[in-house]
DRENDRENMI-415502 format. One record per residue (C-alpha): residue in one letter; residue number from 1; x, y, z. Coordinates in pm, 1 decimal. Each point is the difference from the previous one (the first is absolute). Example, Ala and Ser with C-alpha at 12.3 -4.5 7.8 and 13.67 -1.06 7.14 Angstrom:
residues 2
+------+------+----------+----------+----------+
! resn ! resi !       xx !       yy !       zz !
+------+------+----------+----------+----------+
!    A !    1 !   1230.0 !   -450.0 !    780.0 !
!    S !    2 !    137.0 !    344.0 !    -66.0 !
+------+------+----------+----------+----------+
//
This chain:
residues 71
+------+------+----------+----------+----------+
! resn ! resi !       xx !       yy !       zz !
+------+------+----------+----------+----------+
!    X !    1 !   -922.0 !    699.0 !   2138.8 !
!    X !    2 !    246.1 !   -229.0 !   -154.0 !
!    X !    3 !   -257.6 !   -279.4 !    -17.4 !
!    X !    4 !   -235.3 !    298.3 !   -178.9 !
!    X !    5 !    283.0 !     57.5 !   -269.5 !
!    X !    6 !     46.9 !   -383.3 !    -59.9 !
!    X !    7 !   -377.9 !    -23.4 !    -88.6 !
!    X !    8 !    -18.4 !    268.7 !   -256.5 !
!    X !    9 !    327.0 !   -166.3 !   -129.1 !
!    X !   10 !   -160.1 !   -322.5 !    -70.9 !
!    X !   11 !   -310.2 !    155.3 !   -117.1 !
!    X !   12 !    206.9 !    214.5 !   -238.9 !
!    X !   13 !    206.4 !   -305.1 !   -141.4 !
!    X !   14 !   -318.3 !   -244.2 !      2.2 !
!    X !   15 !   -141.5 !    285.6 !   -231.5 !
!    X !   16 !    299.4 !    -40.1 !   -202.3 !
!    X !   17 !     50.9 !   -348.2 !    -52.8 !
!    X !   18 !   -419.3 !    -12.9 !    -63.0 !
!    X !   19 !     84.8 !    274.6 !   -288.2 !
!    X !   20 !    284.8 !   -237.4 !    -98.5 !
!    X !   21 !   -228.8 !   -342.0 !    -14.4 !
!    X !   22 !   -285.7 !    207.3 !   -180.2 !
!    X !   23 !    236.8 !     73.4 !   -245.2 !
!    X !   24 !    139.7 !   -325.7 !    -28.6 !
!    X !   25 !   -351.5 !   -126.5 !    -80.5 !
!    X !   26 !    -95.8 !    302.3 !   -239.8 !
!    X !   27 !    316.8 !   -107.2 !   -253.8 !
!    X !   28 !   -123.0 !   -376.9 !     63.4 !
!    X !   29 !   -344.0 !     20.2 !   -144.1 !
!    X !   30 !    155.4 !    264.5 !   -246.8 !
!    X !   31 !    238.4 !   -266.1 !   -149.3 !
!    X !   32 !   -277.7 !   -269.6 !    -34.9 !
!    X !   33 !   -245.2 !    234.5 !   -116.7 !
!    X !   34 !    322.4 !     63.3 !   -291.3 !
!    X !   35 !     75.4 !   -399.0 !    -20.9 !
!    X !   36 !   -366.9 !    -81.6 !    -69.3 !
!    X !   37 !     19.5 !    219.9 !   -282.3 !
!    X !   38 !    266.7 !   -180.1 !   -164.1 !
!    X !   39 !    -31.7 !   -227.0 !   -291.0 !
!    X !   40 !     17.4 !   -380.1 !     45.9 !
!    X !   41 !    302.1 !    -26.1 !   -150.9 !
!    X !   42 !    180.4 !    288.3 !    170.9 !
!    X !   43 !   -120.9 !   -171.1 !    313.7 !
!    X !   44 !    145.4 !   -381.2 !    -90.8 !
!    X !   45 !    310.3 !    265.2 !   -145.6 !
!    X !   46 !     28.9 !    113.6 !    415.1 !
!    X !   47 !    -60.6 !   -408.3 !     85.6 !
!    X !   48 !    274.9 !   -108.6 !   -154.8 !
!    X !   49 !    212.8 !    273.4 !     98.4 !
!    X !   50 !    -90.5 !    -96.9 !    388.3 !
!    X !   51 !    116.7 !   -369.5 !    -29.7 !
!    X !   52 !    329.0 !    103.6 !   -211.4 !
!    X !   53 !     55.3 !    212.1 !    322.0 !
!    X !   54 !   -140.4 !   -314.9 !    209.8 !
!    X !   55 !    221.2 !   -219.8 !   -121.5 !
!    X !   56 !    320.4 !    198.8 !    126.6 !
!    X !   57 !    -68.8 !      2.3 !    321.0 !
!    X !   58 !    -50.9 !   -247.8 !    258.7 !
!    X !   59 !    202.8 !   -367.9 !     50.1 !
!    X !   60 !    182.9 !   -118.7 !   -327.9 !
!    X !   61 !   -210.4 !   -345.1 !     38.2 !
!    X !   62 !   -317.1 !    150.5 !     39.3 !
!    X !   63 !    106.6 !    322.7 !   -326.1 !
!    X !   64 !     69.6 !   -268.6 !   -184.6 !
!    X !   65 !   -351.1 !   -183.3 !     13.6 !
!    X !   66 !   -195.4 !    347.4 !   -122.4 !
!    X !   67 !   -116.3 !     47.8 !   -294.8 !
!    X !   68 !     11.6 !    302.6 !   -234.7 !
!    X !   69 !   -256.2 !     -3.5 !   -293.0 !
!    X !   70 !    122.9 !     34.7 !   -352.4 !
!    X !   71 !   -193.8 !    189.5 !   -187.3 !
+------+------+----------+----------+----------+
//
């Protein structure tokens, strides 16, 4: 019975974590479906927001060597 129980349990939570993934990919293709509607220059705006955020992170040798455009 127990090994019953543990079935339906990971049939139930499979279920869930499909649901989960499904959405995952439904606000994916949402949000490039929105970024390909951008203008060019909102989307070299988001660019150089990226490597501003880039060049925090990571080694202090290897932050220093990035490059943020000036525009």
């Amino acid at each position: 019975m127990d090994f019953m129980i543990n079935i339906i349990n990971l049939r139930k939570c499979t279920l869930m974590q499909n649901k989960a993934i499904e959405k995952i990919v439904r606000g994916k293709e949402q949000r490039r479906k929105d970024l390909s509607e951008l203008s060019f220059k909102e989307k070299i705006h988001i660019l150089v927001e990226l490597q501003k955020m880039a060049k925090g992170v990571g080694k202090h040798d290897k932050a220093a060597a990035r490059n943020v455009w000036q525009i």
